[in-house]
Backbone bond lengths (Angstrom), bond angles and torsions (degrees), N, CA, C in turn:
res aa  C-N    CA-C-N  psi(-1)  N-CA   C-N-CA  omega(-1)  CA-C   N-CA-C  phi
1 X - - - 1.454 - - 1.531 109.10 -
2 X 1.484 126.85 141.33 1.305 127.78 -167.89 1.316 95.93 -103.09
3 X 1.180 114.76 147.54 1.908 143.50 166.98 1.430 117.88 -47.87
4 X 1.159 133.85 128.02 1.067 156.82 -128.20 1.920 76.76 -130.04
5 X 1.579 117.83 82.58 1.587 91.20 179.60 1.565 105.22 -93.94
6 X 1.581 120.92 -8.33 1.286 112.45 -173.46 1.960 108.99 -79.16
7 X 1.506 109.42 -13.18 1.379 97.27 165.92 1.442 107.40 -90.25
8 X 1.277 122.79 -25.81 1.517 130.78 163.53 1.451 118.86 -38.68
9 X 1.855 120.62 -39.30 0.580 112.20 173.67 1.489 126.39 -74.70
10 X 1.689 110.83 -40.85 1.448 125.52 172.45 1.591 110.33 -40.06
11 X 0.941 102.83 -58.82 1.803 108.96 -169.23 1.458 103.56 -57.82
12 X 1.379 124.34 -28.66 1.767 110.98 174.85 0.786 99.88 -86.98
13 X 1.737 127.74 -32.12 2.219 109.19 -157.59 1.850 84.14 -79.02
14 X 1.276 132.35 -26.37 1.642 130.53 -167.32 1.716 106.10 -65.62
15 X 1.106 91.75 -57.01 1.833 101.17 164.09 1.201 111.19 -48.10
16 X 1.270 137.27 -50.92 1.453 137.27 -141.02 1.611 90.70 -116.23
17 X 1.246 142.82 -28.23 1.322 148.24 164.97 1.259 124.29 -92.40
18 X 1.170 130.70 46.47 1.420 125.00 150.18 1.427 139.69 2.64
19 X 1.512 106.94 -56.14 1.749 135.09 -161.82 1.481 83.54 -76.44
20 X 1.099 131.92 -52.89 1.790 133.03 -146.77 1.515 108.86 -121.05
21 X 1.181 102.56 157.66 1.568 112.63 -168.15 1.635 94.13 -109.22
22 X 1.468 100.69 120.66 1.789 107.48 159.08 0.925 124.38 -105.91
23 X 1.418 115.96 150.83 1.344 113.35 -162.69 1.771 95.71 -169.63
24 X 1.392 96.24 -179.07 1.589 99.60 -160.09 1.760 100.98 -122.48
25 X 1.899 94.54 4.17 1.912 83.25 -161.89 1.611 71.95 -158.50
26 X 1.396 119.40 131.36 1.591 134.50 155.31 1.569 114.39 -36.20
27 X 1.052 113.92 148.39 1.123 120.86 172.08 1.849 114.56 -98.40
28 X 0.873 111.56 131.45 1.725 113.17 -151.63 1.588 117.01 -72.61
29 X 1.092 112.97 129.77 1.828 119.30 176.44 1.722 125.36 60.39
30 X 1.209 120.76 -65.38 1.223 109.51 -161.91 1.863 91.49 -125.07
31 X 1.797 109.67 -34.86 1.239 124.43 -177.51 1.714 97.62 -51.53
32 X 0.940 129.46 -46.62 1.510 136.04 -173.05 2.203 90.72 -41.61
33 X 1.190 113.61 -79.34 1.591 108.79 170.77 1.567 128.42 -21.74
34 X 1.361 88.27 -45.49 1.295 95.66 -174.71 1.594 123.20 -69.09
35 X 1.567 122.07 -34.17 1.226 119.35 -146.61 2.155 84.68 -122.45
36 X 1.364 107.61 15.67 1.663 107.62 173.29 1.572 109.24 -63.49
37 X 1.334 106.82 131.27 2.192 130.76 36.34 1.719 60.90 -99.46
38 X 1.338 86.30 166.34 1.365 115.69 158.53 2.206 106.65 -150.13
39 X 1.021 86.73 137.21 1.654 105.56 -172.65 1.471 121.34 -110.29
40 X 1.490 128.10 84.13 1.246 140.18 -158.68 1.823 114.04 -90.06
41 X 1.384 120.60 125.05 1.712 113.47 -175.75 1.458 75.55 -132.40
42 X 1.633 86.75 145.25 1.191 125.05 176.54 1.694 113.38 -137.67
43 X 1.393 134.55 126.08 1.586 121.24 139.83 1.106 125.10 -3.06
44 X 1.490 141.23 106.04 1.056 137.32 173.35 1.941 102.05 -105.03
45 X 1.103 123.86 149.08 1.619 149.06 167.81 1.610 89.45 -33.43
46 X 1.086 123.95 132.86 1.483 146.50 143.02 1.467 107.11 112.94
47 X 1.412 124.42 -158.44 1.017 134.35 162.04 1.869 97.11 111.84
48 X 1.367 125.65 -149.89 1.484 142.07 -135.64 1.047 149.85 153.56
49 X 1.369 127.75 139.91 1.363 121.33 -169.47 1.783 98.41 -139.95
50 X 1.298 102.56 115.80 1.525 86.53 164.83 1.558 112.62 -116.87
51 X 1.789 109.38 -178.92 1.384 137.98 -154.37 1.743 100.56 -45.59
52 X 1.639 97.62 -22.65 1.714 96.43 -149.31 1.807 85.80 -99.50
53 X 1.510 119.03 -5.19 1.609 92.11 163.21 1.816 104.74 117.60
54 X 1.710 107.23 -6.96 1.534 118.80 -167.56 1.416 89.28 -103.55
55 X 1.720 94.42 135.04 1.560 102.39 179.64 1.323 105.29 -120.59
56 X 0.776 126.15 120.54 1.653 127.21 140.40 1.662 142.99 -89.62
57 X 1.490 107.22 136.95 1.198 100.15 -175.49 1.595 112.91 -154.56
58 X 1.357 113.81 163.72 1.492 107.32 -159.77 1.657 101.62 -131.24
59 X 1.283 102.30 127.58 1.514 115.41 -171.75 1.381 119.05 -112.16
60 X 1.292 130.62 121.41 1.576 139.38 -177.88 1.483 94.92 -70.44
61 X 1.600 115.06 130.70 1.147 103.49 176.77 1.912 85.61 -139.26
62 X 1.561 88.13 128.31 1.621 95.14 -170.41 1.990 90.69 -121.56
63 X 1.832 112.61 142.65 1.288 114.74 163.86 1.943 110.39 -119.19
64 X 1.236 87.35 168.73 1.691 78.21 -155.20 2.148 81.74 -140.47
65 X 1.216 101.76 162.13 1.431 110.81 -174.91 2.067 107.34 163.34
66 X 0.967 93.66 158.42 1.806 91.17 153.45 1.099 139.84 -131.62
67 X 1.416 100.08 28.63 1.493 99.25 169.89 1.884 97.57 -121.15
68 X 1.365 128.43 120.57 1.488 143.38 -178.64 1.356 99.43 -14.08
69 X 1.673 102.63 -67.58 1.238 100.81 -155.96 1.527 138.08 -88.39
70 X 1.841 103.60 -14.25 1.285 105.87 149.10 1.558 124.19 -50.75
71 X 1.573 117.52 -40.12 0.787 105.30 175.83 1.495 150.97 -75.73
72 X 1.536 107.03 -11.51 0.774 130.95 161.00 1.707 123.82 -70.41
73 X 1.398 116.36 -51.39 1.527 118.18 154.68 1.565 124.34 -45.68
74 X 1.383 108.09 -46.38 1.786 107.00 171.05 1.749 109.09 -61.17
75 X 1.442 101.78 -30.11 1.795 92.55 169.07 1.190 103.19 -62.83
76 X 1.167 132.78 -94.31 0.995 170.14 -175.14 1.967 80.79 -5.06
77 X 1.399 119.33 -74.05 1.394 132.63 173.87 1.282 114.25 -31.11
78 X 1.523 118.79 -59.05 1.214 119.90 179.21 1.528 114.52 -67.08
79 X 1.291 140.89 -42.57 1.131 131.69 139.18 1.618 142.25 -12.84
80 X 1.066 114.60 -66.51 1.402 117.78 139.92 1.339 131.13 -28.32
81 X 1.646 120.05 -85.20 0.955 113.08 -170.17 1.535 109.39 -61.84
82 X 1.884 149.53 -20.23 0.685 139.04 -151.72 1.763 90.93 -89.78
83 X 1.702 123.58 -35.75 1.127 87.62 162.56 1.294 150.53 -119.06
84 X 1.170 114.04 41.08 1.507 146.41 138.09 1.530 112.77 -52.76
85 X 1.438 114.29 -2.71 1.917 124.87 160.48 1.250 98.60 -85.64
86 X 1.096 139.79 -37.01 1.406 136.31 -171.34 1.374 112.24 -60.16
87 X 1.385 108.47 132.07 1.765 127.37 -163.18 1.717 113.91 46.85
88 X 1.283 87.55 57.71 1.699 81.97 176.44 2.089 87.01 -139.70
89 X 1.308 101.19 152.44 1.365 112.97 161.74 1.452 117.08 -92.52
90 X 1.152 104.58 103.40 1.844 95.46 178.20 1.802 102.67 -121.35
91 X 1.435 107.45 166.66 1.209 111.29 179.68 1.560 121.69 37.15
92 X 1.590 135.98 40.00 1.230 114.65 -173.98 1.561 104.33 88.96
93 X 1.372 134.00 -10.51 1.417 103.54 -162.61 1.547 92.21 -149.58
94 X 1.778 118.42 132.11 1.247 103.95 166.66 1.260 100.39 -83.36
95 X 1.437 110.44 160.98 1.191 140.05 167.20 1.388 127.09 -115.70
96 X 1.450 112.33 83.83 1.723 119.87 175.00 1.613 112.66 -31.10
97 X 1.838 102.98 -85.42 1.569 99.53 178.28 1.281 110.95 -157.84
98 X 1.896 95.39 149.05 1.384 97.21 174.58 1.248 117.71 -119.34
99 X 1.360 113.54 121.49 1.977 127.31 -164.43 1.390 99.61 -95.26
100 X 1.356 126.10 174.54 1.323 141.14 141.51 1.317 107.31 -78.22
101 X 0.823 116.51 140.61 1.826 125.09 -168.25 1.498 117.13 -107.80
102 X 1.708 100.40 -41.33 1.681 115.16 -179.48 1.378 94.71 -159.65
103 X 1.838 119.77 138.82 1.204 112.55 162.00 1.252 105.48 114.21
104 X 1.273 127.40 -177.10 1.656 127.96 21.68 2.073 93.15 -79.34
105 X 1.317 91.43 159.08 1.756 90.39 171.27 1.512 113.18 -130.23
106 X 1.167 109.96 -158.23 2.016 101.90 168.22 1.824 84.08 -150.28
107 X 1.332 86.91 131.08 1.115 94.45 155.17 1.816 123.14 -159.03
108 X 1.347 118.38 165.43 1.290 130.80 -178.64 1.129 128.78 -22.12
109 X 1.729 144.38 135.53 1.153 149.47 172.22 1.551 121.17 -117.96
110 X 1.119 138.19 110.69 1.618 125.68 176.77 1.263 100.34 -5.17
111 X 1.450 111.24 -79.04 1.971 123.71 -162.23 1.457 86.74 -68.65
112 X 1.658 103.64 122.15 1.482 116.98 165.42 1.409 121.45 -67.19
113 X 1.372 109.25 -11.06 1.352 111.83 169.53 1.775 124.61 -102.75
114 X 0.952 91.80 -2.59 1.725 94.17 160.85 1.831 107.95 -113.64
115 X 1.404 67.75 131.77 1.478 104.97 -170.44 1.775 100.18 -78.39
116 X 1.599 111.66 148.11 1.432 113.39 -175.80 1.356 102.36 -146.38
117 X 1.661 116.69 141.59 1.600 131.80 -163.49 1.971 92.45 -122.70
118 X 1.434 115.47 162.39 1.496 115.43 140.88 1.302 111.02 177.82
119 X 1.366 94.79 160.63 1.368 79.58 174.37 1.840 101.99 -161.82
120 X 1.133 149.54 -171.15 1.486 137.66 -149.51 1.446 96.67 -124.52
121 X 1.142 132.15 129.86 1.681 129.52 164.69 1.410 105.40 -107.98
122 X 1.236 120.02 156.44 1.521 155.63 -151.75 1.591 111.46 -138.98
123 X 1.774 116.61 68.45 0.985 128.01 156.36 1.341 137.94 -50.43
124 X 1.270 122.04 107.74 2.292 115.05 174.21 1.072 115.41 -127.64
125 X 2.022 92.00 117.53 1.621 90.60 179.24 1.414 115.23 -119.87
126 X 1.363 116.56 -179.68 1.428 109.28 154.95 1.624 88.14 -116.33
127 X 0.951 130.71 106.60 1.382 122.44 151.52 1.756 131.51 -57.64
């Protein structure tokens, strides 16, 4: 069975992020206010596995808040600690390295007042 690295990822930035809620799915309508920063990873398009057992994979990692500059620091945070995963064995799986891949960017939210960050990470493992 293959590794689940986007909850892999949640469970370290959750440990290592306190201030912000991670999660893999928004919290709906008004709850979204309530439970800010909140820090959302998702599967992003591409990535790999080859014969010899090295996986790669690339994760959308979007932060959300309304005030600029928290949000920008919780990027900035999540960044960090994600690669501070690099060469560590966690959960079952070493983890070679984790890069920024593209980004960080800002972009648009329904609520004009929440502010939105992202940018793509570049997971390698041998699981």
């Amino acid at each position: 069975m293959s590794q689940d690295f986007t909850a892999l990822l949640v469970a370290w930035l959750t440990e290592r992020l306190p201030e912000a809620r991670v999660c893999t799915q928004l919290p709906a309508g008004e709850r979204l206010r309530d439970q800010l920063p909140v820090v959302r990873l998702r599967r992003a398009p591409g990535g790999q596995t080859t014969h010899a057992g090295e996986t790669t994979v690339l994760v959308e990692v979007d932060a959300f808040d309304t005030d600029p500059e928290v949000v920008w620091a919780t990027t900035h945070a999540v960044g960090e600690e994600l690669g501070a995963l690099s060469a560590c064995f966690y959960q079952g799986s070493l983890i070679d390295d984790v890069q920024v891949h593209s980004g960080p960017g800002q972009a648009t939210h329904p609520d004009p007042e929440v502010h939105r960050t992202f940018h793509i990470v570049r997971l390698v493992s041998r699981a």
